[in-house]
DOZAZA-390385 format. One record per residue (C-alpha): residue number from 0; residue in one letter; x, y, z. Coordinates in steps of 0.5 Angstrom, whole numbers, plus 2048, in hexadecimal, padded with zeros to 3 digits. Layout:
BEGIN
i aa u v w
NUM A X Y Z
...
END
This chain:
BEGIN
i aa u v w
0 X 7CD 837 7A4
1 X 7CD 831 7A8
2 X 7C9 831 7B0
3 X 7D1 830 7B3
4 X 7D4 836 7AF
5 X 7CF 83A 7B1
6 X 7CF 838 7B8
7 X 7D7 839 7B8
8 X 7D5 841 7B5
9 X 7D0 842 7BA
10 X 7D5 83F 7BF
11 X 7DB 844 7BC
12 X 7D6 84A 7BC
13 X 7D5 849 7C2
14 X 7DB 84A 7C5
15 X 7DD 84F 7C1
16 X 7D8 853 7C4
17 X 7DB 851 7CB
18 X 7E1 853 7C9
19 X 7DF 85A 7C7
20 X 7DA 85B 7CD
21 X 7E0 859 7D3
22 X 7E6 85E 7CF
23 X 7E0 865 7CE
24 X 7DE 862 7D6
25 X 7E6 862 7D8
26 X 7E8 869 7D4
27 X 7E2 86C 7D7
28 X 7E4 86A 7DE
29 X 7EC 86C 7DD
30 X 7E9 872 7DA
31 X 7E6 873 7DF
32 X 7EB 871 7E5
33 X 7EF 877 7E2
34 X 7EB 87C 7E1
35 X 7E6 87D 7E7
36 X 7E6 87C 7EF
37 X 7E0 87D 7F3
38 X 7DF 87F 7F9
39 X 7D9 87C 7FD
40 X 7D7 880 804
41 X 7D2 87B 808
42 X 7CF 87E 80F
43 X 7D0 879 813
44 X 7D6 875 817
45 X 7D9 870 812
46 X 7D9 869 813
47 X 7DF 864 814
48 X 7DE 85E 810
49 X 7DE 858 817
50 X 7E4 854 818
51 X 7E4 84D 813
52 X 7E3 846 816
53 X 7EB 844 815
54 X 7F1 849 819
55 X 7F7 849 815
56 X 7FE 848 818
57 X 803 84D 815
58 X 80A 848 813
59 X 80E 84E 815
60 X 80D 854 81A
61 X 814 859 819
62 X 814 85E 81E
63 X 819 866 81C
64 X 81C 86B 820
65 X 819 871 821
66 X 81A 876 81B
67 X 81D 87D 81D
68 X 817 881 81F
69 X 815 888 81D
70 X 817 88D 823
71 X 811 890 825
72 X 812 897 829
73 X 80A 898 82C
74 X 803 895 82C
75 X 7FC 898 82D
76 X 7F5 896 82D
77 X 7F0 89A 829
78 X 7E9 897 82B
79 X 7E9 891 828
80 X 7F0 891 824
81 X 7F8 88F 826
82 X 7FC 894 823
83 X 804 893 823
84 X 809 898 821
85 X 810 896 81F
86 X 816 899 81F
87 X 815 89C 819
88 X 80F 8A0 81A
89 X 80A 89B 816
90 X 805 898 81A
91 X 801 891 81A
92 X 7F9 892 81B
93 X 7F7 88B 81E
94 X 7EE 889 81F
95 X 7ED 886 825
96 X 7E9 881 821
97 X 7F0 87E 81E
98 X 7F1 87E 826
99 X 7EB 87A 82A
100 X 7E8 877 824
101 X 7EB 870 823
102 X 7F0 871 828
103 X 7F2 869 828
104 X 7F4 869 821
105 X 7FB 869 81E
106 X 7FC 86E 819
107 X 7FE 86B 812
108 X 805 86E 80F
109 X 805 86A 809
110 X 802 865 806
111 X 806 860 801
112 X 802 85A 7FD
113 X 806 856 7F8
114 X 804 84F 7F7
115 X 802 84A 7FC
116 X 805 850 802
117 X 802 855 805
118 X 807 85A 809
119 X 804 85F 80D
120 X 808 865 811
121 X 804 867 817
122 X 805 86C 81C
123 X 802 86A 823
124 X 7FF 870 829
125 X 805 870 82C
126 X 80A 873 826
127 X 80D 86C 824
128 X 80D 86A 81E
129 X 80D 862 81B
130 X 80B 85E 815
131 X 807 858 815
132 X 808 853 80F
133 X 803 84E 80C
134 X 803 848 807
135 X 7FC 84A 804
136 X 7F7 847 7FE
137 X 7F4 84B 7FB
138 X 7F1 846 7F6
139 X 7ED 842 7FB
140 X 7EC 847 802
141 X 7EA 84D 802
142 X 7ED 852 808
143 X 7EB 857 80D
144 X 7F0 85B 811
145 X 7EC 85E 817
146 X 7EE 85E 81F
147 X 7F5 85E 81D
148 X 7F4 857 81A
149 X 7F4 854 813
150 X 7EE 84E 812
151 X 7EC 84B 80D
152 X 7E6 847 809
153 X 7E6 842 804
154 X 7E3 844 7FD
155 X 7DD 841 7FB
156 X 7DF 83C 7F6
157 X 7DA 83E 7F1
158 X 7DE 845 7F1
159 X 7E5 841 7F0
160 X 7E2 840 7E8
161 X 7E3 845 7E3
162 X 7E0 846 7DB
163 X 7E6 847 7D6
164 X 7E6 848 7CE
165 X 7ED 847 7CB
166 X 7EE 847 7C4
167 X 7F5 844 7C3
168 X 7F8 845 7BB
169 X 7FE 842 7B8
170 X 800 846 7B2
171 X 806 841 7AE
172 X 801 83C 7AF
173 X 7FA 840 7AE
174 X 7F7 83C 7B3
175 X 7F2 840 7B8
176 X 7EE 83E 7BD
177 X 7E9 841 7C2
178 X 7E7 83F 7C9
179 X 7E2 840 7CE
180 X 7E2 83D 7D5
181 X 7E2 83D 7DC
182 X 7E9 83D 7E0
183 X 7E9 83A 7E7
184 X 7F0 83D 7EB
185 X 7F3 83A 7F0
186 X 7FB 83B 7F3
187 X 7FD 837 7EF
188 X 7F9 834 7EA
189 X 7F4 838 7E5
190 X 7EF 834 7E2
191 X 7EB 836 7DB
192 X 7E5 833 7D7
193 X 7E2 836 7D2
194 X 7DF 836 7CC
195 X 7E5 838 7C5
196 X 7E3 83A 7BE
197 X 7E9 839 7B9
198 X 7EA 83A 7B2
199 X 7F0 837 7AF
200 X 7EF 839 7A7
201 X 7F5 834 7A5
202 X 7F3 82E 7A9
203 X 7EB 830 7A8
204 X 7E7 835 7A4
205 X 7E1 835 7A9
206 X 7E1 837 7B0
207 X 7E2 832 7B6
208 X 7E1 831 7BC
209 X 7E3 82D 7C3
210 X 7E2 82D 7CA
211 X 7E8 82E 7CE
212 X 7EB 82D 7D4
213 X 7F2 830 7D8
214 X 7F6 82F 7DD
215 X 7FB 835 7DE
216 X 801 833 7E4
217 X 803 83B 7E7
218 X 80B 83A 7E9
END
């Protein structure tokens, strides 16, 4: 065995075994996605995350009418508790804390991300309710929504590069090709150079191997 056959069975070894570890490592976190919530109880207030450097504008603000309201037939306080009773002899038990905490925040209704938009359904102090629709990018800014604003901050670029393991196999033709590499992804464009081992047992015996580079258009 030549030095190129085996540096190409090192190489295949290799990726193989990366292969195997990225597939347990994602059946383990779906697993454990579906099977299991914590719940984590921290004794101090929380902390929200700043506002970003840049505020987004949304393309588009719809406002509703009011939607038909529950009738409430009487209200008391219990110490530090808004209780309301409706007709139907049920009642509503309301904290003071979801009152006076964060008072100037909209409520959120619903939130809707498909894509490059963001649709967010909002209820303001006053019993109107509204969306607020932006274009968003989520390849490369990151968002935060606090104060009744969206703002952003452009991602890292070392964070815009992902590693990969492909294994590409066309059986009429027995050719089969196996690949690792680094993707960098932008709106458009994604842009891949990695390293591809290849056995094509009709054209050649031996494994083979070459660098690659590709250019992926998104429509």
């Amino acid at each position: 065995m030549n030095f190129k056959s085996f540096f190409l069975g090192i190489v295949f070894s290799l990726i193989v075994f990366l292969v195997i570890l990225i597939f347990k490592k994602s059946k383990h976190n779906n697993e454990s996605d579906i099977t299991k919530t914590d719940t984590v109880f921290i004794n101090k207030p929380i902390e929200l995350e700043p506002e970003f450097k840049f505020i987004e504008v949304p393309y588009l603000v719809t406002k509703y009418l009011p939607s038909d309201t529950v009738k409430i037939s009487k209200v008391e306080i219990k110490t530090d508790t808004l209780r309301l009773y409706y007709q139907d002899s049920t009642y509503l038990d309301i904290s003071s804390l979801f009152l006076t905490q964060y008072p100037k925040t909209d409520r959120l209704l619903q939130m809707l991300l498909d894509n490059n938009n963001l649709k967010l359904n909002l209820q303001n102090t006053k019993g109107e309710v509204y969306s607020k629709e932006f274009k968003i990018n989520l390849n490369s800014y990151s968002y935060n929504y606090v104060n009744n604003k969206l703002t952003s901050k452009k991602v890292p670029f070392y964070k815009k590069f992902d590693f990969f393991t492909e294994l590409t196999v066309r059986p009429f033709n027995n050719l089969w090709d196996l690949d690792l590499g680094l993707e960098y992804k932008t709106n458009k464009f994604n842009y891949t150079l990695g390293l591809n081992g290849f056995y094509y047992p009709n054209q050649k015996k031996n494994l083979g191997s070459d660098l690659f580079l590709r250019i992926r258009y998104k429509f």
